[in-house]
N, C-alpha and C positions, 0 to 999 in steps of 0.2 A: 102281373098278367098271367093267366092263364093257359092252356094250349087253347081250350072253344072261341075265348076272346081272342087269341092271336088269328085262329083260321079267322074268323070275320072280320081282323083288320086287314089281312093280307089278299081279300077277297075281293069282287067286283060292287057287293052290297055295302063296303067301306069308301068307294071312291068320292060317293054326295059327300061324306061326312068329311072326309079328309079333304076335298075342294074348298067347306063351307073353314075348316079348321085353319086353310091355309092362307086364308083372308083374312084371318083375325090380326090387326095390329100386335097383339100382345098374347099369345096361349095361354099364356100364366096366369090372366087376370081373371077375375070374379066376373067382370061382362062377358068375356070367350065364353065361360063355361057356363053363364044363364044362356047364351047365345044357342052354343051345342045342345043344350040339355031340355030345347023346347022342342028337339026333333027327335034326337037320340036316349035311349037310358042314359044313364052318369054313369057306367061302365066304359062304353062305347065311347061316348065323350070326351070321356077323360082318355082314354087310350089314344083316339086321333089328334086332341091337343098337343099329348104328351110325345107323339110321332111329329106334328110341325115344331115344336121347339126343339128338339133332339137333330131336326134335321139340319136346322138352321146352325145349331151348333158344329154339327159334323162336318159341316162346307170346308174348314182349314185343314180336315183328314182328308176327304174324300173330294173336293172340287164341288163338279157341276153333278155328279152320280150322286149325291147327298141327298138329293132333291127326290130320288124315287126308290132309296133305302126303307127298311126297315130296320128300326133300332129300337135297343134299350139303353136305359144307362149306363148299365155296368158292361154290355157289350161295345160299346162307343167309348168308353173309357181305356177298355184296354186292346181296342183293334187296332189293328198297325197301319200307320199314315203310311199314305195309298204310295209317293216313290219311295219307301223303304221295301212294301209288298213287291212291287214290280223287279225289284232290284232282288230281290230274294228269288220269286219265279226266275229271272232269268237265269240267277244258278243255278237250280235245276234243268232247268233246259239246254244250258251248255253242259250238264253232264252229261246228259242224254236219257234222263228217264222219260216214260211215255206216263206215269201216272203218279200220279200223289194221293196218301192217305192224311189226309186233315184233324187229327186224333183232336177235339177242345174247338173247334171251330167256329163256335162262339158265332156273331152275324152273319160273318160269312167274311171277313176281308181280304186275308190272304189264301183262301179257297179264290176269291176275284180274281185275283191278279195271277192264279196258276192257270185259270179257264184263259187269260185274256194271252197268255202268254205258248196257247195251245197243248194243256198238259191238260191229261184225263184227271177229275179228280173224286175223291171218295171224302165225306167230311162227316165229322160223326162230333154228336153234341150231347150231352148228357140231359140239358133240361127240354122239354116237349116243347115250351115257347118259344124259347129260343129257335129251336130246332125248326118248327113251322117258317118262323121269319128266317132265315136264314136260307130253306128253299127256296122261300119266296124271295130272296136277293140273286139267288144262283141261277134260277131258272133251274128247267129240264135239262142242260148240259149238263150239270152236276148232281150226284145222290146222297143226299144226306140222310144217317143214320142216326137213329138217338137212343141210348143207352151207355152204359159203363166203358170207357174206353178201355180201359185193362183186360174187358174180358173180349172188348170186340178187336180188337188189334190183331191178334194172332191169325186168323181169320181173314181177314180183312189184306194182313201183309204176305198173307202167304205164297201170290204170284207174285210177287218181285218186288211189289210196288215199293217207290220213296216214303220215307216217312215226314211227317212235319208235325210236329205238339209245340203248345202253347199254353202252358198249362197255369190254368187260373190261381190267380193270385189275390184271391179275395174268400173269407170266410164268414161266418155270421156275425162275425163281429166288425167286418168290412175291411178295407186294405187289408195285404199282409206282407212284409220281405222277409219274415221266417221259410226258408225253402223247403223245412218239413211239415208245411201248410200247403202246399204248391195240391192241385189235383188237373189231371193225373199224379200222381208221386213222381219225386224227382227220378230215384232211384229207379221206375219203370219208364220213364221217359228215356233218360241217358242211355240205360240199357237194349234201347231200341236201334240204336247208330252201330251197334257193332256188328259188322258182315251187312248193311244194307248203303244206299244214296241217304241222308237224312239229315235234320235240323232241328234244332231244339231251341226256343225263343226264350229268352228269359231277363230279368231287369238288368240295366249294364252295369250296377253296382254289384252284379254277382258274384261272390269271392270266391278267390283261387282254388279255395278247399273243397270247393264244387264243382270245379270242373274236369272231368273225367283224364288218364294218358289220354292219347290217339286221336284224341278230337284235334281239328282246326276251329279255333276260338274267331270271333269277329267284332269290334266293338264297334257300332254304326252310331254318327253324330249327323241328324240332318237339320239343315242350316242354323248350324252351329251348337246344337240341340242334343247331347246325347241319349240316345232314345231305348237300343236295347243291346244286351251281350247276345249271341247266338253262337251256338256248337254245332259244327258240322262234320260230316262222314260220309266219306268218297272219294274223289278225285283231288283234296285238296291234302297239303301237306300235317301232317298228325302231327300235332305238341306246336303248330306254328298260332301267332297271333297276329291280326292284321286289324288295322284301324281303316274304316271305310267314310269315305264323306260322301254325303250324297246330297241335293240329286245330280252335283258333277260325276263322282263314280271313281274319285281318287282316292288310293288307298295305300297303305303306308304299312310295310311287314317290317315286324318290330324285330324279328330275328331273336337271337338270346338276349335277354334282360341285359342292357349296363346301363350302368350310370354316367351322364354325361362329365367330361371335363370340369372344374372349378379353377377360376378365374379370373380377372378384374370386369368390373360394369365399361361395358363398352358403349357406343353410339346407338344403339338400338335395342331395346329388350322385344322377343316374343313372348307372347302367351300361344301354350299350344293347344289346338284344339284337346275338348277334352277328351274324344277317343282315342289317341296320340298316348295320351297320358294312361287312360287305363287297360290301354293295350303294352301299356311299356316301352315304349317306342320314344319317349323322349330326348335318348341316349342318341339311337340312329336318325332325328330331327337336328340334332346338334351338330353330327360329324358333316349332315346335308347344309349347315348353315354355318358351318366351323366357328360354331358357338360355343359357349360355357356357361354354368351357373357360379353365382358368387358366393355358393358354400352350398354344401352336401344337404340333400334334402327340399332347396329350393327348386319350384316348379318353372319359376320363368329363365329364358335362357337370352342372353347375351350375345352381341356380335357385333364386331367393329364397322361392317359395310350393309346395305341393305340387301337383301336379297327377295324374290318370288316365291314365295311359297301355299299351296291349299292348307296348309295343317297348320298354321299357326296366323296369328295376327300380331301386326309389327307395332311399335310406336317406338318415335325418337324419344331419347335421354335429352331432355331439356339443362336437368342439373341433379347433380349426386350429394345428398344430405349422410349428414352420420345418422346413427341407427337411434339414438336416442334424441334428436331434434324434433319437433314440433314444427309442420309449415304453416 
């Protein structure tokens, strides 16, 4: 898509097409698109089909808001489901900034949840279409810019404002977890956090070698899900790691890395969540359940009584086989 085709889906002369699209049993099929394409060009057509399918998909990110989105693929792919956004806004809000810079801002999702959450925001997009729809998800509350985030940042940060980058993780040759593929660069991203409020999103398998002193690391699992790592800078503690669950909002600071106790198989094994795990924290889940594993290296932990816990899930020990049986 375009930027001229995006301005005319995001417009008042798209809403026939988009009504007639969203009565389609099926978008995808060959009838939708004879259906569309006796009114509209097959640009257009095809653009509001591809807006009812996309949206219908997005309902398990975004809810009932799905319905009056604008999206693309690759932007629904990697926007942040909506109680992780909210849950991110409110940390900024409890630190106390008044504005956010949205460096990658992509449809607009977590620019939403910082408008919804009463923070000014600034959101800047590199590609033109994007960028069109992405106003048009913000509305006039928010200003969105399109061009080079490297070069508009400085600019952009230089009243005070928070930062937030998210920096795409996809290249022409499509996905990527090479982190010196990332755009913005990672190395400009990171380097953003030092001396401001700020946050830098990135996949939760992000490794260690990446991630900056001074930050406060986050590794967020939502229902049960772990979804991304995030680095923060400001009012939280530098070099700490915290596993977040949401959308209960329990979180678990892993403290210094140890390793949990080893031990006999007791009456109950947990599995820990898995932000627990790549936060490190399974050490301090253990001493919370006076658990143990049953040799170094093992991820599930052990416990002779049952206990309550958000960060892991329980099941009884029915019966203990040797290691080389077959049940």
């Amino acid at each position: 898509m375009d930027a001229e085709l995006a301005r005319w889906l995001v417009s008042a002369d798209a809403e026939p097409a988009l009504a007639e699209a969203s009565a389609q049993p099926d978008p995808g099929s060959l009838a939708a698109a004879t259906a569309l394409r006796r009114r509209w060009p097959a640009d257009q057509a095809a653009a509001v089909l591809s807006q009812v399918a996309l949206r219908r998909r997005a309902g398990a990110k975004f809810g009932e808001r799905a319905a009056t989105l604008f999206l693309t693929p690759d932007g629904l792919e990697q926007a942040t489901r909506a109680d992780v956004a909210r849950w991110r806004a409110a940390r900024f809000f409890e630190a106390g900034v008044p504005e956010v810079v949205d460096l990658g801002c992509g449809i607009g999702a977590d620019a939403l949840a910082f408008l919804d959450a009463g923070l000014a925001v600034t959101a800047v997009e590199a590609d033109p279409a994007t960028g069109v729809l992405a106003q048009a998800n913000l509305g006039q509350a928010a200003r969105v810019v399109c061009g080079d985030a490297v070069e508009l940042a400085p600019g952009l940060l230089a009243g005070g404002a928070a930062v937030f980058a998210d920096p795409a993780r996809r290249t022409a040759a499509g996905r990527t977890w090479r982190v010196g593929d990332f755009s913005p660069p990672w190395e400009f991203v990171t380097g953003l956090l030092q001396g401001r409020v700020g946050c830098v999103k990135a996949a939760p398998g992000l490794p260690s070698a990446f991630i900056p002193d001074g930050v406060a690391t986050t590794w967020v699992s939502h229902r049960g899900d772990l979804v991304e790592a995030s680095l923060w800078s400001g009012p939280w503690p530098p070099g700490s790691r915290t596993a977040v669950l949401l959308p209960s909002g329990d979180h678990l600071d892993a403290g210094e890395r140890r390793d949990p106790p080893v031990g006999p198989v007791g009456a109950f094994l947990y599995e820990p969540d898995p932000a627990v795990i790549r936060a490190g924290g399974t050490g301090v889940l253990a001493e919370r359940l006076d658990a143990r594993v049953p040799q170094a290296g093992i991820g599930y932990l052990f416990a002779d009584t049952l206990a309550d816990t958000p960060f892991g899930t329980a099941f009884a020990v029915r019966e203990e086989l040797d290691h080389d049986e077959r049940a």
